[in-house]
N, C-alpha and C positions, 0 to 999 in steps of 0.2 A: 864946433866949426863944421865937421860933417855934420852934423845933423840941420845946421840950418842949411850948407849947398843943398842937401834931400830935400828940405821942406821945399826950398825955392824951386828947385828942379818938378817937383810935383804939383806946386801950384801956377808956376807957366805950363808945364803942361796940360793940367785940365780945363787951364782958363783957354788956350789955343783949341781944343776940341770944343770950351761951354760958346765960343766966338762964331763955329761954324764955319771958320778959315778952312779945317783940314775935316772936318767930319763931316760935311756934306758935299759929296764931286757932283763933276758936269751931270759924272752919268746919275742913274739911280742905285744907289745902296742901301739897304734896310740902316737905320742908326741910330746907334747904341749909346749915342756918345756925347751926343749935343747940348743936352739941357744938364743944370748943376745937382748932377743926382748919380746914385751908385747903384745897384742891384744886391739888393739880399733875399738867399733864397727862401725859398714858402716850404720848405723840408720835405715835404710828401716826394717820394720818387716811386712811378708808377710802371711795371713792367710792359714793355710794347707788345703789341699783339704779336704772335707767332715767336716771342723768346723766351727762353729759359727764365727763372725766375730769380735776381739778384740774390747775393747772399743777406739772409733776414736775422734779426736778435731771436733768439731761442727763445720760443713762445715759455718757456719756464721759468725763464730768466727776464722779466718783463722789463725793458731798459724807461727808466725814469729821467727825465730831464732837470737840469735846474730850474729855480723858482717855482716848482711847483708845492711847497710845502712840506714835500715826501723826500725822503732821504734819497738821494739820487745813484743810480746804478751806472755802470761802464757798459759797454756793448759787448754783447758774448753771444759769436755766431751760433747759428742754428744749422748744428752737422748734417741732417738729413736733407742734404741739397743734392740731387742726384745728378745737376751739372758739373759738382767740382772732381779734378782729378786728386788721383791719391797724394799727389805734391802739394796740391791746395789746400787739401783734408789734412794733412800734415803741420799745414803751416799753422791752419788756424785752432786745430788741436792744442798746439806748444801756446794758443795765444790763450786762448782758454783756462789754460793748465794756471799761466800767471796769473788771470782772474781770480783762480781758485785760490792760491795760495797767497791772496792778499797783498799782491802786484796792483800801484793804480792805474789802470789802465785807460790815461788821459789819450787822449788824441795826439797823433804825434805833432797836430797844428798848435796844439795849447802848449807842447813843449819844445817850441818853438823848431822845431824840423823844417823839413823840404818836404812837402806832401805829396809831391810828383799828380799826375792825371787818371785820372777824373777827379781825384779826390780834392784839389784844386778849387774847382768849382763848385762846391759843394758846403760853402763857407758858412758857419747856422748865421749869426751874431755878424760879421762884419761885411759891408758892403761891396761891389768888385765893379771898377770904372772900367770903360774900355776909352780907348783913344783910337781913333781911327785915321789913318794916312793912305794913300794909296799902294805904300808898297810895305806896308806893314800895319797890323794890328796891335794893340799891344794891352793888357790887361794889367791890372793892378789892382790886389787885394788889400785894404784898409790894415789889416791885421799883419804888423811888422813890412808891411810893403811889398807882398809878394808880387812877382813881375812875371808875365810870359808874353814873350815875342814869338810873333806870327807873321812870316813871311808871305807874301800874299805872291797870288799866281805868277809861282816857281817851283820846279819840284823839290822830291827830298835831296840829300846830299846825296851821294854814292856810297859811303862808309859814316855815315853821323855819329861823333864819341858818345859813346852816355854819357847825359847831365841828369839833373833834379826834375827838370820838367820837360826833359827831352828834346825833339825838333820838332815846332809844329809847322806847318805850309797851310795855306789856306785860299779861297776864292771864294767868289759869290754865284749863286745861281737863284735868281729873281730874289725871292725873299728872305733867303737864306744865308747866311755866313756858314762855309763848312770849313773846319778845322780837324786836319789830320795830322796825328802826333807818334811820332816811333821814337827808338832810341834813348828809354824812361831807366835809370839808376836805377836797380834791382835792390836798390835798400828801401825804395820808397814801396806803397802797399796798394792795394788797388780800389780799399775802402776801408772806411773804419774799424772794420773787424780784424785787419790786420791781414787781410789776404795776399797771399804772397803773388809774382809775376815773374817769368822769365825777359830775358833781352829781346823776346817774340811779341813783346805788348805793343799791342797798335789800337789806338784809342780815335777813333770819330764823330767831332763832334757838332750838330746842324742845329743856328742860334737862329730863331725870327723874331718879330713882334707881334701878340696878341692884345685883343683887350682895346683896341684904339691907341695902340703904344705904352699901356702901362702896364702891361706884361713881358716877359720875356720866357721864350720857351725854349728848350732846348732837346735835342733826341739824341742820345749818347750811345753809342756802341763801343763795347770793350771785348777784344779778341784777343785770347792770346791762350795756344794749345798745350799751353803746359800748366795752366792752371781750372781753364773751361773747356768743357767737350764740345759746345756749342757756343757762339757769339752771345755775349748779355745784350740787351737794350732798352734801354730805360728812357723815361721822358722824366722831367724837372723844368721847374718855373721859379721864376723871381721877382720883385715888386720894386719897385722904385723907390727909392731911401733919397728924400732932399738931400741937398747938402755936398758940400768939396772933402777932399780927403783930408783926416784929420793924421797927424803924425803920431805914430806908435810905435814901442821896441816890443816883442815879445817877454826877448828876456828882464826885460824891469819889473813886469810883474810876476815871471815864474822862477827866478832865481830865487824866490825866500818859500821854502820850505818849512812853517811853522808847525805841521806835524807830524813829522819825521818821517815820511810813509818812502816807501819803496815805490818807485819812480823811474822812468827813464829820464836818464842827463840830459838837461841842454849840449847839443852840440857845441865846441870848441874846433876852429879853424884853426890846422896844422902848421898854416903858419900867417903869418900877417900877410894883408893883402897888399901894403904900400911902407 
């Protein structure tokens, strides 16, 4: 029964964005949102001119993808990054360490976590719809349904709790959607290498269109002084993926464990939500 109110609730929604009712206003907004299509990203993430240089897989440890034939590898940072602080250096040492010892170290998206930001967007396999309103944004990852809300031209709160994906606020300037995110759950990591972040993560993120609209580009900044000495920034693109969102549980396909590997848990909620 929940799972069809979700389906239903997901497919009024992107047919109200695919209609043009709410994703295209009086004014002009770049949009994301209109046509029956998702964004999956193009993986390449290139560092912007004048930043540091994102945390990289240790050129020794050459990270292999799936399907490519080859036995595939986990991601294992590459320590000689002269941005990170000794907390960061720490974090991703310990992450390492389980690499080594024959830890799998899946994504904590494939085991079905809260990924918090950037990491969010950064989805290889599933596509990520926007919905657009005028006084909010809202995204939705294909992959178990991941959702963030984006409050549009209003500030942040005065005290925001930490959640999973924090508090984003956002506005448009010409061709840009900027989304600005503070107040990220310090369980979640700041990329796939498992980099750790303080309560000081402040993640900003400028989305347009390239390409005649079959691009999407985005310029990401990640600050935060307890894990970077300097602001990261990176650029990432996406391609348009036909097609409405299809309905998926993480956990249905990673709850069977067929070889017996050492693993992080699917999360379990402390207590029921209704």
């Amino acid at each position: 029964m929940v799972g069809s109110i979700l389906q239903a609730t997901l497919v009024a929604s992107v047919t109200i964005a695919a209609s043009g009712a709410m994703a295209q206003p009086a004014k002009s907004w770049p949009d994301f949102s209109s046509g029956n299509f998702g964004w999956v990203t193009m993986r390449a993430v290139a560092t912007m001119p004048g930043s540091p240089a994102p945390v990289r897989q240790d050129p020794s440890r050459p990270l292999v993808p799936n399907n490519t034939g080859k036995q595939p590898t986990f991601p294992y940072a590459d320590l000689n990054n002269a941005n990170l602080t000794p907390f960061a250096l720490d974090g991703l040492k310990k992450a390492n360490a389980l690499a080594d010892s024959g830890f799998a170290m899946y994504s904590r998206a494939s085991r079905c976590w809260a990924t918090g930001v950037p990491v969010a967007i950064n989805s290889v396999v599933q596509p990520i719809f926007f919905i657009q309103t005028p006084k909010e944004v809202t995204t939705i990852s294909q992959g178990d349904q991941i959702v963030r809300h984006i409050y549009m031209d209003v500030p942040h709160s005065a005290n925001p709790a930490p959640s999973w994906y924090g508090e984003s606020v956002g506005h448009y300037e010409g061709e840009w959607l900027v989304v600005d995110t503070i107040a990220q759950d310090t369980r979640t990591f700041i990329d796939n290498f498992r980099t750790p972040h303080s309560d000081k993560l402040h993640v900003v993120e400028r989305y347009r269109l390239i390409d005649g609209g079959k691009i999407l580009e985005a310029e990401v900044t990640v600050e935060d002084p307890a894990s970077f000495i300097e602001p990261v920034s990176v650029r990432m693109h996406w391609r348009q993926a036909q097609g409405g969102i299809v309905e998926s549980r993480c956990a249905d396909g990673e709850s069977f464990n067929p070889f017996g590997q050492r693993e992080e848990p699917i999360p379990v909620a402390g207590k029921p939500d209704f």
